[in-house]
mmCIF file of the C-alpha atoms, coordinates in Angstrom:
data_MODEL
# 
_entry.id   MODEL 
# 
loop_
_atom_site.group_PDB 
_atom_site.id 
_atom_site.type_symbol 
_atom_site.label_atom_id 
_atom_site.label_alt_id 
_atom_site.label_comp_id 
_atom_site.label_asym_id 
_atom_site.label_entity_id 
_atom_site.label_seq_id 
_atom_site.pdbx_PDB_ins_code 
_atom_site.Cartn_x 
_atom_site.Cartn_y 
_atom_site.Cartn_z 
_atom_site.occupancy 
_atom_site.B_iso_or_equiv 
_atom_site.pdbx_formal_charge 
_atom_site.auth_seq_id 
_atom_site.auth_comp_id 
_atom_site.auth_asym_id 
_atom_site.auth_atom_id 
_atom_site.pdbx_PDB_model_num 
ATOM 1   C CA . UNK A 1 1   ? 0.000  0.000   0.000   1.00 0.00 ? 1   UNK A CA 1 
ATOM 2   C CA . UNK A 1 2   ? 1.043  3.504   -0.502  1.00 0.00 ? 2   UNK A CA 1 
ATOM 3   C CA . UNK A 1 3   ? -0.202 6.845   0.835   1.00 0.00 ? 3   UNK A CA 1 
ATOM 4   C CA . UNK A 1 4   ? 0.069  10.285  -1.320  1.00 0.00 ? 4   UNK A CA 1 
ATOM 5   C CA . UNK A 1 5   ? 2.101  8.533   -3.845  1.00 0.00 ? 5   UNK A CA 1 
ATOM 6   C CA . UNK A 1 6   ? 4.646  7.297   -1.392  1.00 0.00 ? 6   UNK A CA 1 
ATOM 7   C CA . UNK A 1 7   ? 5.294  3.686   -2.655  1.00 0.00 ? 7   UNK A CA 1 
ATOM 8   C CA . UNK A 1 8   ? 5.408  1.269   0.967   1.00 0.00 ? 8   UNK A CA 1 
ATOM 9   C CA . UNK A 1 9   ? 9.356  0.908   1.588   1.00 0.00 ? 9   UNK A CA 1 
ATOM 10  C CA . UNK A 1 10  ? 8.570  -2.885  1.592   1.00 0.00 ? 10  UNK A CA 1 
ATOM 11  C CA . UNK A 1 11  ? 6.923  -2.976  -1.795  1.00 0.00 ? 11  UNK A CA 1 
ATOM 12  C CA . UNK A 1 12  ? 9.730  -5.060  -4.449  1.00 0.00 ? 12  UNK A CA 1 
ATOM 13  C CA . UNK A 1 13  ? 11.739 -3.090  -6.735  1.00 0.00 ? 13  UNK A CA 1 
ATOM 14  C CA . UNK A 1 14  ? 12.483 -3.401  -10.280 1.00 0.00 ? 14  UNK A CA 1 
ATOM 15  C CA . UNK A 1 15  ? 15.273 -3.099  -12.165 1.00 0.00 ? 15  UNK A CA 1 
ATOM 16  C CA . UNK A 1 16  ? 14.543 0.480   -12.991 1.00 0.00 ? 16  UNK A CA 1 
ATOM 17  C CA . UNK A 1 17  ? 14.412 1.115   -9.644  1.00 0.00 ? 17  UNK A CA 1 
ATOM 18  C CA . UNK A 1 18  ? 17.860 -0.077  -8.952  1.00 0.00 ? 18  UNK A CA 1 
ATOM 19  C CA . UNK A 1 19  ? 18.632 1.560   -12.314 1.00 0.00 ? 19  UNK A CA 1 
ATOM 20  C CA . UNK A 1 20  ? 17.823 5.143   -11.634 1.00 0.00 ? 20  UNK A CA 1 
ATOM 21  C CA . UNK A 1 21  ? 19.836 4.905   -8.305  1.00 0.00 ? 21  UNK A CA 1 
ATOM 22  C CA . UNK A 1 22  ? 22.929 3.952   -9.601  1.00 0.00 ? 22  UNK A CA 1 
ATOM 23  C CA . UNK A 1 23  ? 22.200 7.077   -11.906 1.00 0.00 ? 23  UNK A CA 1 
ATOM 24  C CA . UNK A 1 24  ? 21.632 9.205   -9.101  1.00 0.00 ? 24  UNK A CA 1 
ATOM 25  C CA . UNK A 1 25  ? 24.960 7.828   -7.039  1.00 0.00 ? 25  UNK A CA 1 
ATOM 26  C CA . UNK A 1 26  ? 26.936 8.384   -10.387 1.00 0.00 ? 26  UNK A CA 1 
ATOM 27  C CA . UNK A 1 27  ? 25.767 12.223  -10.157 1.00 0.00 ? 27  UNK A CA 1 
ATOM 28  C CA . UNK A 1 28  ? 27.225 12.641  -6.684  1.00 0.00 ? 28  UNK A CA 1 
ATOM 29  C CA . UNK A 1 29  ? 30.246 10.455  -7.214  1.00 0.00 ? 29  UNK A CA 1 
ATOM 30  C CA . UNK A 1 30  ? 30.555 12.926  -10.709 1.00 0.00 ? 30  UNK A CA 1 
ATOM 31  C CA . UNK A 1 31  ? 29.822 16.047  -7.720  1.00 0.00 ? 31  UNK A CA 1 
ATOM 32  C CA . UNK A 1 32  ? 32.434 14.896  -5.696  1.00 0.00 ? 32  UNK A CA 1 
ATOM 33  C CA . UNK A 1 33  ? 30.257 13.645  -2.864  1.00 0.00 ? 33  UNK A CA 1 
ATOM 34  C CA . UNK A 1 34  ? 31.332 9.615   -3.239  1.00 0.00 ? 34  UNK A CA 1 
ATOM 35  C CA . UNK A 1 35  ? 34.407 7.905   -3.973  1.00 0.00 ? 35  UNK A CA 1 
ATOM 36  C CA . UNK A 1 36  ? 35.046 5.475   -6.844  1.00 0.00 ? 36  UNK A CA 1 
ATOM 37  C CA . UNK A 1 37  ? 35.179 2.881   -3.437  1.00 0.00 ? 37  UNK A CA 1 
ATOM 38  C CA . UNK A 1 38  ? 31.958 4.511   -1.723  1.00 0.00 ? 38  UNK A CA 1 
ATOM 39  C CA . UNK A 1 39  ? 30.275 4.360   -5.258  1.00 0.00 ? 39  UNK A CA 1 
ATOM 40  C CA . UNK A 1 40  ? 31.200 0.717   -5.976  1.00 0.00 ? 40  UNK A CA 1 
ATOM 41  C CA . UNK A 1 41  ? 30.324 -0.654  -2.989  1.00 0.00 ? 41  UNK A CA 1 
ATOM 42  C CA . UNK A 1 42  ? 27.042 1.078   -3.050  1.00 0.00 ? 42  UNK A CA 1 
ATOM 43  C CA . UNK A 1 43  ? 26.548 0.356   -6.554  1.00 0.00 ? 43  UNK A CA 1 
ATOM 44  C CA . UNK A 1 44  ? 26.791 -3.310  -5.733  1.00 0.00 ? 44  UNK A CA 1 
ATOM 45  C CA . UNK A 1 45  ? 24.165 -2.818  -2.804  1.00 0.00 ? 45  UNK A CA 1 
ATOM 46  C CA . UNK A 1 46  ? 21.762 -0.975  -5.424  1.00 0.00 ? 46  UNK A CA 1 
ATOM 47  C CA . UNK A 1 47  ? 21.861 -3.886  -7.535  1.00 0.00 ? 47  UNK A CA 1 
ATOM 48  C CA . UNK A 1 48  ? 21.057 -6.453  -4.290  1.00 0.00 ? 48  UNK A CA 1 
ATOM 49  C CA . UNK A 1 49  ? 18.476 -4.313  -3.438  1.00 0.00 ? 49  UNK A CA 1 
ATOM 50  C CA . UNK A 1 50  ? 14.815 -6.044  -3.463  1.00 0.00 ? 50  UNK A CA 1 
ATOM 51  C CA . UNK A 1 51  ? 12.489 -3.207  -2.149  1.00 0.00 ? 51  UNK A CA 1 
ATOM 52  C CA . UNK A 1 52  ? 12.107 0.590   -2.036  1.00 0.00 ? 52  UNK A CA 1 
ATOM 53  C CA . UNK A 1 53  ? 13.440 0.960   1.578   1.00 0.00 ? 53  UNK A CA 1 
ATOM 54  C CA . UNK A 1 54  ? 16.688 -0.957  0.354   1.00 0.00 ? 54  UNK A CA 1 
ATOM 55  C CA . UNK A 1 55  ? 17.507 1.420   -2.170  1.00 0.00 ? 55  UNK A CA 1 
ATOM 56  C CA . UNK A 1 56  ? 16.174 4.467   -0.272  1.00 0.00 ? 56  UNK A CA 1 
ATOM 57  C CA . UNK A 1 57  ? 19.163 4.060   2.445   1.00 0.00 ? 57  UNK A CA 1 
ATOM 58  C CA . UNK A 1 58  ? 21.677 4.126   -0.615  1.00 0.00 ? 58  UNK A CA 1 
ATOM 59  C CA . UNK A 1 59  ? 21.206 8.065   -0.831  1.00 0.00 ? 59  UNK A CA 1 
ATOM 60  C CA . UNK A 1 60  ? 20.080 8.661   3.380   1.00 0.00 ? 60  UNK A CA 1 
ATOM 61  C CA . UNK A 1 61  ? 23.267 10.642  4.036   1.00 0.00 ? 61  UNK A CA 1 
ATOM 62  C CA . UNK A 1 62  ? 23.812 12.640  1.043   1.00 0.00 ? 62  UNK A CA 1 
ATOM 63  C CA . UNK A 1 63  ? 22.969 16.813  1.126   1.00 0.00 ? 63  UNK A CA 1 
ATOM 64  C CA . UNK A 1 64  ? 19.549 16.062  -0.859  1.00 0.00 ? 64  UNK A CA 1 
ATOM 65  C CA . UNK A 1 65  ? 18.313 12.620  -0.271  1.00 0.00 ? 65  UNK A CA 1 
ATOM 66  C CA . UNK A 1 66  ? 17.210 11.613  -3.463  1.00 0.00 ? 66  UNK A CA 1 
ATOM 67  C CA . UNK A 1 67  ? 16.234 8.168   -2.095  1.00 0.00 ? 67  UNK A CA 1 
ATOM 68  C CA . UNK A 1 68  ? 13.140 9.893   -0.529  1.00 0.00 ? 68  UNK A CA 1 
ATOM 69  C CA . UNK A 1 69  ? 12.699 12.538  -3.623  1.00 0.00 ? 69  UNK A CA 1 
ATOM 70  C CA . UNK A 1 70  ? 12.390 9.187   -6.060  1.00 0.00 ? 70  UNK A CA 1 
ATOM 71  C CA . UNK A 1 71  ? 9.789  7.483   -3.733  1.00 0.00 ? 71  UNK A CA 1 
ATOM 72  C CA . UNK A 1 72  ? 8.209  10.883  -3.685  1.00 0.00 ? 72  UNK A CA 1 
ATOM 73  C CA . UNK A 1 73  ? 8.140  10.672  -7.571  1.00 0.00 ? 73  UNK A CA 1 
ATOM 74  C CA . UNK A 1 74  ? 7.039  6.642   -7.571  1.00 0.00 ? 74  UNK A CA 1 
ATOM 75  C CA . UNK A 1 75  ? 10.453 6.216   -8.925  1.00 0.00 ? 75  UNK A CA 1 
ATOM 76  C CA . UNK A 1 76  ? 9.669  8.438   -12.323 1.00 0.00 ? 76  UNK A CA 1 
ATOM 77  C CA . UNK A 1 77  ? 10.653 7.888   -15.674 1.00 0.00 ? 77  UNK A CA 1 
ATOM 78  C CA . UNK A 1 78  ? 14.179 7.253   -16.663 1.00 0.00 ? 78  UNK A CA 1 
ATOM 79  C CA . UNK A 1 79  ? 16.482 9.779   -18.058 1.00 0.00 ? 79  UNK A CA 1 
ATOM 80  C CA . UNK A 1 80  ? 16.675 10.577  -21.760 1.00 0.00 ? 80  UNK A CA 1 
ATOM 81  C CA . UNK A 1 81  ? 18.781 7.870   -23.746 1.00 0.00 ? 81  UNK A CA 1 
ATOM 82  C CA . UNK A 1 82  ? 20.534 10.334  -25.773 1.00 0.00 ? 82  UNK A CA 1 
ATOM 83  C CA . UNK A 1 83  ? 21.452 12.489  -21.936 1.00 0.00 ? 83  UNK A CA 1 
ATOM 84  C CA . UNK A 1 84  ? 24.925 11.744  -20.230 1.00 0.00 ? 84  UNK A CA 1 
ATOM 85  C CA . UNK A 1 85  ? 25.043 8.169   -18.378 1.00 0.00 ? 85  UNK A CA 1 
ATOM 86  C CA . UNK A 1 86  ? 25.043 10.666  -14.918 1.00 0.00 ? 86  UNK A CA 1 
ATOM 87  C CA . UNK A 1 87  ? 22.746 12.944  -16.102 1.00 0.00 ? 87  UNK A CA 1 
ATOM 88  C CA . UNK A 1 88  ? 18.706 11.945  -15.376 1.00 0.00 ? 88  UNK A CA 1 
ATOM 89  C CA . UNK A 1 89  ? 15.050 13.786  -15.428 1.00 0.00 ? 89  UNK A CA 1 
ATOM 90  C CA . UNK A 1 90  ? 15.808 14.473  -11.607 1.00 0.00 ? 90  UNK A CA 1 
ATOM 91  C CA . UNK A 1 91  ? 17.327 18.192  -11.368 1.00 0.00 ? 91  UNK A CA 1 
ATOM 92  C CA . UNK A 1 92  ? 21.055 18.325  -10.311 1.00 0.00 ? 92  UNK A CA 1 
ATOM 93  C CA . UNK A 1 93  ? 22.408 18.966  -6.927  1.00 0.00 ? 93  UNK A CA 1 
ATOM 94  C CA . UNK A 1 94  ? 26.188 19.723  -7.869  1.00 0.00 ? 94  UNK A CA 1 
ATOM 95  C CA . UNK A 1 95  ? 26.768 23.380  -10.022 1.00 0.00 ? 95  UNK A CA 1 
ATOM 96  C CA . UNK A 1 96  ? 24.088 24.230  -12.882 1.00 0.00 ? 96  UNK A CA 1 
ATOM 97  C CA . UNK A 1 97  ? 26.204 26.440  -14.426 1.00 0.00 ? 97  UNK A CA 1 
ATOM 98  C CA . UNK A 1 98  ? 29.053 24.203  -15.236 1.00 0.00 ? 98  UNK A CA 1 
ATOM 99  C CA . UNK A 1 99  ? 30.424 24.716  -18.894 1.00 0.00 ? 99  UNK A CA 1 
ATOM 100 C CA . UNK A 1 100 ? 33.515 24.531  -20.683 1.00 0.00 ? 100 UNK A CA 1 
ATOM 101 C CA . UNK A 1 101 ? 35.498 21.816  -22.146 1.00 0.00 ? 101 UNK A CA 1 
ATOM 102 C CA . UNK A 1 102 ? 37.648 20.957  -19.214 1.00 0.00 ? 102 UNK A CA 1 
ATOM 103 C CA . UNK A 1 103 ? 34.427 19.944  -17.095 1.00 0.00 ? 103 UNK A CA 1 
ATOM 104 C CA . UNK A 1 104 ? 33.385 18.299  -20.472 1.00 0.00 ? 104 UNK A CA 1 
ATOM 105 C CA . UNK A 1 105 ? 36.601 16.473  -20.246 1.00 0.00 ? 105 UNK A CA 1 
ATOM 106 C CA . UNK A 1 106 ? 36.472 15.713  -16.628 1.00 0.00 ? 106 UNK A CA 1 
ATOM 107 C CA . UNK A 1 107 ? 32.649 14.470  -16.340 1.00 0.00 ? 107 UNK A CA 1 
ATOM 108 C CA . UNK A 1 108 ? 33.336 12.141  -19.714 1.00 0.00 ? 108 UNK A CA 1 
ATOM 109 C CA . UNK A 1 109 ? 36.918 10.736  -17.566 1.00 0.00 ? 109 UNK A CA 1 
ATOM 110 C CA . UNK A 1 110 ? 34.401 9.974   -14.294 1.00 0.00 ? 110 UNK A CA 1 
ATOM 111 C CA . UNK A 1 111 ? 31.997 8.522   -16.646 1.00 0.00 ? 111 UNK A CA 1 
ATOM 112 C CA . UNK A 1 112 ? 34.196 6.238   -18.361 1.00 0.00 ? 112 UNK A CA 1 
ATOM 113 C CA . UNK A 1 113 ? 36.098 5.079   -14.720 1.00 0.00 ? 113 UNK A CA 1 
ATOM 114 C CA . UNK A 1 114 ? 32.287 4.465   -12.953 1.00 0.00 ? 114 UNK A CA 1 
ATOM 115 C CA . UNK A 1 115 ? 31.391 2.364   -16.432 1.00 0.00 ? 115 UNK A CA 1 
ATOM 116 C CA . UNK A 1 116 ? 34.864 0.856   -16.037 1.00 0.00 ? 116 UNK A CA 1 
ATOM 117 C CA . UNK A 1 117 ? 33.753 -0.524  -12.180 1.00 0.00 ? 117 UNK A CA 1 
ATOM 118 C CA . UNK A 1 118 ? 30.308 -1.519  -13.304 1.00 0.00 ? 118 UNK A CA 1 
ATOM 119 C CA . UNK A 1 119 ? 31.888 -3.875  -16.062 1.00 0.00 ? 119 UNK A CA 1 
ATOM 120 C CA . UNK A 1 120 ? 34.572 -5.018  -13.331 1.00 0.00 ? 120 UNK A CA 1 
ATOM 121 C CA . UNK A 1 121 ? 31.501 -5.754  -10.900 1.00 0.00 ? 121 UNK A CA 1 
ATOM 122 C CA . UNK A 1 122 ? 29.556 -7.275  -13.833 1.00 0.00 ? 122 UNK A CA 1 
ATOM 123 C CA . UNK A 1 123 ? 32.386 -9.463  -14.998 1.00 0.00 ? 123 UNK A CA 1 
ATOM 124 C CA . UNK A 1 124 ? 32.922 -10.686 -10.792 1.00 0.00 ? 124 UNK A CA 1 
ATOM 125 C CA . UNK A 1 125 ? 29.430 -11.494 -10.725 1.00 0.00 ? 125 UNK A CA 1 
ATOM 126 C CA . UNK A 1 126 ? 29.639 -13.451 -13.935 1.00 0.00 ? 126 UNK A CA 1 
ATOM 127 C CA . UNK A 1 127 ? 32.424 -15.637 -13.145 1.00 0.00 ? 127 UNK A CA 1 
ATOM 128 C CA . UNK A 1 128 ? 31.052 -16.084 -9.544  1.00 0.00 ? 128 UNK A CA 1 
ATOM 129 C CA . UNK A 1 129 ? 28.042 -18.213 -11.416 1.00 0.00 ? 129 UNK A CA 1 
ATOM 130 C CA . UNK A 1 130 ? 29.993 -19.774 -13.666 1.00 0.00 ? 130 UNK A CA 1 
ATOM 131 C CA . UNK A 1 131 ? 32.032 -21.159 -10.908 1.00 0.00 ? 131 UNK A CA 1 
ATOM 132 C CA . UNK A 1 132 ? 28.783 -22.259 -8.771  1.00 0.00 ? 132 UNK A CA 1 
ATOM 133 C CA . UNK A 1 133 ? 27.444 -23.973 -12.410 1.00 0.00 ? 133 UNK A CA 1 
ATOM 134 C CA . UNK A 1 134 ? 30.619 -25.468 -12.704 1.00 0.00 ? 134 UNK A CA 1 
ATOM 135 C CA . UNK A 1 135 ? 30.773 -27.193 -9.082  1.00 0.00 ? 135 UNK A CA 1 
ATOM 136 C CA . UNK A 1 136 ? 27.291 -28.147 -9.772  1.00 0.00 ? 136 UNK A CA 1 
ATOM 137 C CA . UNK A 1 137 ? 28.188 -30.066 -13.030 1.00 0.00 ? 137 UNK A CA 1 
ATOM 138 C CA . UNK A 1 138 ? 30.314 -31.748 -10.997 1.00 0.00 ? 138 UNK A CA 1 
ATOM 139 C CA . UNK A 1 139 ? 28.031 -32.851 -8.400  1.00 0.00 ? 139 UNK A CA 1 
ATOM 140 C CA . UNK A 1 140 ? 25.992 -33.730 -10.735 1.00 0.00 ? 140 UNK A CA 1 
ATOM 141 C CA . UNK A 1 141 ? 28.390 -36.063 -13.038 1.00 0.00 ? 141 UNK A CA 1 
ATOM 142 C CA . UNK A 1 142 ? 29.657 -38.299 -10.191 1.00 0.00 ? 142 UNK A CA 1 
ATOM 143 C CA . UNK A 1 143 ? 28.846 -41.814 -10.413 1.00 0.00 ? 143 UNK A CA 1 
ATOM 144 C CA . UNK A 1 144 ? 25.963 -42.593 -8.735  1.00 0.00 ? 144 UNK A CA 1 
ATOM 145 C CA . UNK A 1 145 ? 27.077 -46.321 -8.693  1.00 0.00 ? 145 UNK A CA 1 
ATOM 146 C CA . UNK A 1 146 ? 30.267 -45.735 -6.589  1.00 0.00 ? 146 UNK A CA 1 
ATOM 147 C CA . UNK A 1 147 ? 28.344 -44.798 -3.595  1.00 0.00 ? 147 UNK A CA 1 
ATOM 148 C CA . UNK A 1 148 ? 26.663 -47.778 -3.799  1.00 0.00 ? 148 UNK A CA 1 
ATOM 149 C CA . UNK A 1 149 ? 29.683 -50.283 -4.474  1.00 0.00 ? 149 UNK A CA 1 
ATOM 150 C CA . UNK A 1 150 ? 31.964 -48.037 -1.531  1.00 0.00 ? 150 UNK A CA 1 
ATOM 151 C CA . UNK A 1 151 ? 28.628 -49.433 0.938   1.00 0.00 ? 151 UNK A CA 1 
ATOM 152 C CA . UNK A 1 152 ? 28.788 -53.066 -0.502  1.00 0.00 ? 152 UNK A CA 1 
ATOM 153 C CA . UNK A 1 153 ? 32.514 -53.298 0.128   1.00 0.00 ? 153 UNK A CA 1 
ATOM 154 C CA . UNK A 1 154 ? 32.317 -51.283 3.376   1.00 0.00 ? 154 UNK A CA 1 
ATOM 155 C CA . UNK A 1 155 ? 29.476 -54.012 4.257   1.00 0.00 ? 155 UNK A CA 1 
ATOM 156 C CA . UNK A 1 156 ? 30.884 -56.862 3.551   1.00 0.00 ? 156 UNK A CA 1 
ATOM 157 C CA . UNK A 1 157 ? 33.959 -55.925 5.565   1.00 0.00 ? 157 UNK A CA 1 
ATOM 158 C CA . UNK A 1 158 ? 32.186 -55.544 8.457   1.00 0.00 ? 158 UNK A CA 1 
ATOM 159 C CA . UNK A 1 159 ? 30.192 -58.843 8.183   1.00 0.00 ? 159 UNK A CA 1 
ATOM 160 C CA . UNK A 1 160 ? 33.227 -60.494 7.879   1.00 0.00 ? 160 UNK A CA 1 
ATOM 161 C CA . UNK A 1 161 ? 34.833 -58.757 11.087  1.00 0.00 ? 161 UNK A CA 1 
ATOM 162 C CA . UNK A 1 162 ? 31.402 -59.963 12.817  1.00 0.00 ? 162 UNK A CA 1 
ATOM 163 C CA . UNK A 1 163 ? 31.889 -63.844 11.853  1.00 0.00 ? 163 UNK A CA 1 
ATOM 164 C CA . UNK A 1 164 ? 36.028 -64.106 12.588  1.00 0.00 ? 164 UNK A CA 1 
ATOM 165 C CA . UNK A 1 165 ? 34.595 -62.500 15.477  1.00 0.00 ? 165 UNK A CA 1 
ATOM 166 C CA . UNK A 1 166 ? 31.929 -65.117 16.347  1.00 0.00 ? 166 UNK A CA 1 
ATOM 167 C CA . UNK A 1 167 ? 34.084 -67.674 14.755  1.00 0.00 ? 167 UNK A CA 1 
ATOM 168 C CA . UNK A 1 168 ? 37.310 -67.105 17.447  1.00 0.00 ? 168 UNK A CA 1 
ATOM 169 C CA . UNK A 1 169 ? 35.484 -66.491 20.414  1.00 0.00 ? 169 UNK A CA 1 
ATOM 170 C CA . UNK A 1 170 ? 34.144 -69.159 23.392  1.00 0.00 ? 170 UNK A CA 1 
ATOM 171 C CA . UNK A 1 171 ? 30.400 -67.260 22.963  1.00 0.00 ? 171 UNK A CA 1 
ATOM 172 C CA . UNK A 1 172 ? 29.600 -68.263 19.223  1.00 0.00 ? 172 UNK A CA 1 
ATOM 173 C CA . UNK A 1 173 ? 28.038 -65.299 17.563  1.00 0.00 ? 173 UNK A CA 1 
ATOM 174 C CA . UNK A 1 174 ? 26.687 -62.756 19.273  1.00 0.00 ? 174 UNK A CA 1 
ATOM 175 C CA . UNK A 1 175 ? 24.307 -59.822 17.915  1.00 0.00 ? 175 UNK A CA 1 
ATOM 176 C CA . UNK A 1 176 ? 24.967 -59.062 14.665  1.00 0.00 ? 176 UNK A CA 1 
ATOM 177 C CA . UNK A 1 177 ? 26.456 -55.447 15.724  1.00 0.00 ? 177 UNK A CA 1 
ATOM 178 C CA . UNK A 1 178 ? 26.915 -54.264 11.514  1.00 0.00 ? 178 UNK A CA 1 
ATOM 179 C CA . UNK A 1 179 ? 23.739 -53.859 11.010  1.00 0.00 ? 179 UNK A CA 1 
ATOM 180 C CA . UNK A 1 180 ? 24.304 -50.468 12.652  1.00 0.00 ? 180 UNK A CA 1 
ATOM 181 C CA . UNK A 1 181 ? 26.612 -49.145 10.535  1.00 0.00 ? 181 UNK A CA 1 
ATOM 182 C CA . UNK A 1 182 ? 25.643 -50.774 7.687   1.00 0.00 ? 182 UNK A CA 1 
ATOM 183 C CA . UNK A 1 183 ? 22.093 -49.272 7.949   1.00 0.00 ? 183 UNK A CA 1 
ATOM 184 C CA . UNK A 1 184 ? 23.255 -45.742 8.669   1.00 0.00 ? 184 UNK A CA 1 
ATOM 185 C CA . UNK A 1 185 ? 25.467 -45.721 6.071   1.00 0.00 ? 185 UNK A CA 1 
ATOM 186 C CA . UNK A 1 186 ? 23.218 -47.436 3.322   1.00 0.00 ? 186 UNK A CA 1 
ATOM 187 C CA . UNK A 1 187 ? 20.720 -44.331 4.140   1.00 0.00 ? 187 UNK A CA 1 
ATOM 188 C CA . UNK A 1 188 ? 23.106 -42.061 2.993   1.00 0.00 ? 188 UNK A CA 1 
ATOM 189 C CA . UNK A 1 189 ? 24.239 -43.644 0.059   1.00 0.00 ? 189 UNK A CA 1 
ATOM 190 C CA . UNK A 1 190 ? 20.772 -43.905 -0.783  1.00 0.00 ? 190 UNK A CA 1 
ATOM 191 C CA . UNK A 1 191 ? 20.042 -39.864 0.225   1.00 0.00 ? 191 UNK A CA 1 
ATOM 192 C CA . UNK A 1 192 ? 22.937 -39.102 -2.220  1.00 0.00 ? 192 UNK A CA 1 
ATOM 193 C CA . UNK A 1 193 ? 22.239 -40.821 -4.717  1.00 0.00 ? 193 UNK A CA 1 
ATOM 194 C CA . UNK A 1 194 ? 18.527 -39.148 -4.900  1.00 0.00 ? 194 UNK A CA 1 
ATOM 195 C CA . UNK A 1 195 ? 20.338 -35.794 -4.561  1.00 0.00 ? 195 UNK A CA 1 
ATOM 196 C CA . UNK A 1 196 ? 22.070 -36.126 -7.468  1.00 0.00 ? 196 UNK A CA 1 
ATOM 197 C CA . UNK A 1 197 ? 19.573 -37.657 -9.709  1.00 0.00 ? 197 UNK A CA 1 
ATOM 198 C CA . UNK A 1 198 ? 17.595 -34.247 -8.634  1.00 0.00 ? 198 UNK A CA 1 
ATOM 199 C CA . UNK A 1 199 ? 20.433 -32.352 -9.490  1.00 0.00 ? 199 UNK A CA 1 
ATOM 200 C CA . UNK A 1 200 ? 20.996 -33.860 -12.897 1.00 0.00 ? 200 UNK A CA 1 
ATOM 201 C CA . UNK A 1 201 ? 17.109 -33.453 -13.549 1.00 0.00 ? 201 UNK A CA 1 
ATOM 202 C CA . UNK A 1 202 ? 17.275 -29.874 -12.866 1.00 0.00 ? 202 UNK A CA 1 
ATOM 203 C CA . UNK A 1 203 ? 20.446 -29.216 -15.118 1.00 0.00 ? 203 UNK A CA 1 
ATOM 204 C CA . UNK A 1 204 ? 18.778 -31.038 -17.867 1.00 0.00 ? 204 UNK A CA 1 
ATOM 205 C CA . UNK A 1 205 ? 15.704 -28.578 -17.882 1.00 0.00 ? 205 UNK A CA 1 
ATOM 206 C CA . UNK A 1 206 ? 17.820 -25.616 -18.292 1.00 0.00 ? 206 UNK A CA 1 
# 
């Protein structure tokens, strides 16, 4: 729910959202406000963010808290394709009279470094899944049928322990104490082995 065109803090975001505040951090980074460091780490935290209030706290402790002006707004329309990638339909907190082709020079430089650590945090992320699909594919690909021969062997070993056992001693057999084991560990095999069958299922549908 939202009251007076507040969206609820709690209410999802979309990638828009996210978005428009990475614009607006890029504007104060460009203003001097953030470092590269401040803006990449929050940056990152934009692009975890899953509701309003999330992203709202990104901009809490800068001089106009845009965070609040965007809910304000119901997170507006996005800036012009054609404008700067810091520019946006919000207005500007830093100069408005800023001209010449040094600041031209200087706003295209912190453009192209903040573009720079998006691709860097883009490329981290990337390889990040590949590595978790890769470990996957590996879970996936192990031989369901050594699990099962380890138990057999492991088994049988036991059972054998049990009867020199029972064979050597004055008592005869006594309770057949593998079945313990045995049992526990035949559960497992058997969990595994239905874990990975559901893993291999679930890489096959993608």
């Amino acid at each position: 729910m939202s009251q007076g065109g507040v969206p609820d803090p709690n209410l999802r975001a979309s990638d828009a959202d996210r978005e428009r505040i990475v614009e607006q951090l890029r504007q104060h980074t460009a203003d001097g406000r953030l470092t590269m460091d401040e803006f990449e780490q929050r940056m990152s935290a934009a692009y975890a963010a899953k509701t309003y209030g999330e992203l709202a706290q990104l901009t809490r402790d800068l001089p106009v808290d845009l965070g609040a002006r965007s809910r304000g707004a119901g997170f507006g329309p996005p800036p012009p394709q054609d404008a700067p990638p810091w520019s946006g339909s919000w207005p500007r907190t830093g100069s408005t009279d800023r001209s010449g082709s040094g600041n031209e020079i200087v706003d295209a430089l912190v453009g192209a470094a903040m573009n720079w650590k998006m691709q860097k945090v883009a490329a981290r992320e990337q390889l990040r899944q590949q590595r978790h699909q890769a470990r996957l594919e590996r879970r996936a690909n192990a031989p369901i049928a050594s699990g099962f021969v380890g138990w057999a062997v492991l088994s049988a070993l036991l059972t054998g322990i049990w009867f020199m056992a029972g064979v050597t001693s004055s008592g005869g057999f006594g309770d057949f104490w593998p079945i313990w084991p045995i049992g526990i560990l035949g559960f497992l095999t058997v969990l595994k082995a239905i874990k990975t069958a559901t893993l291999r299922r679930t890489l096959t549908r993608r």
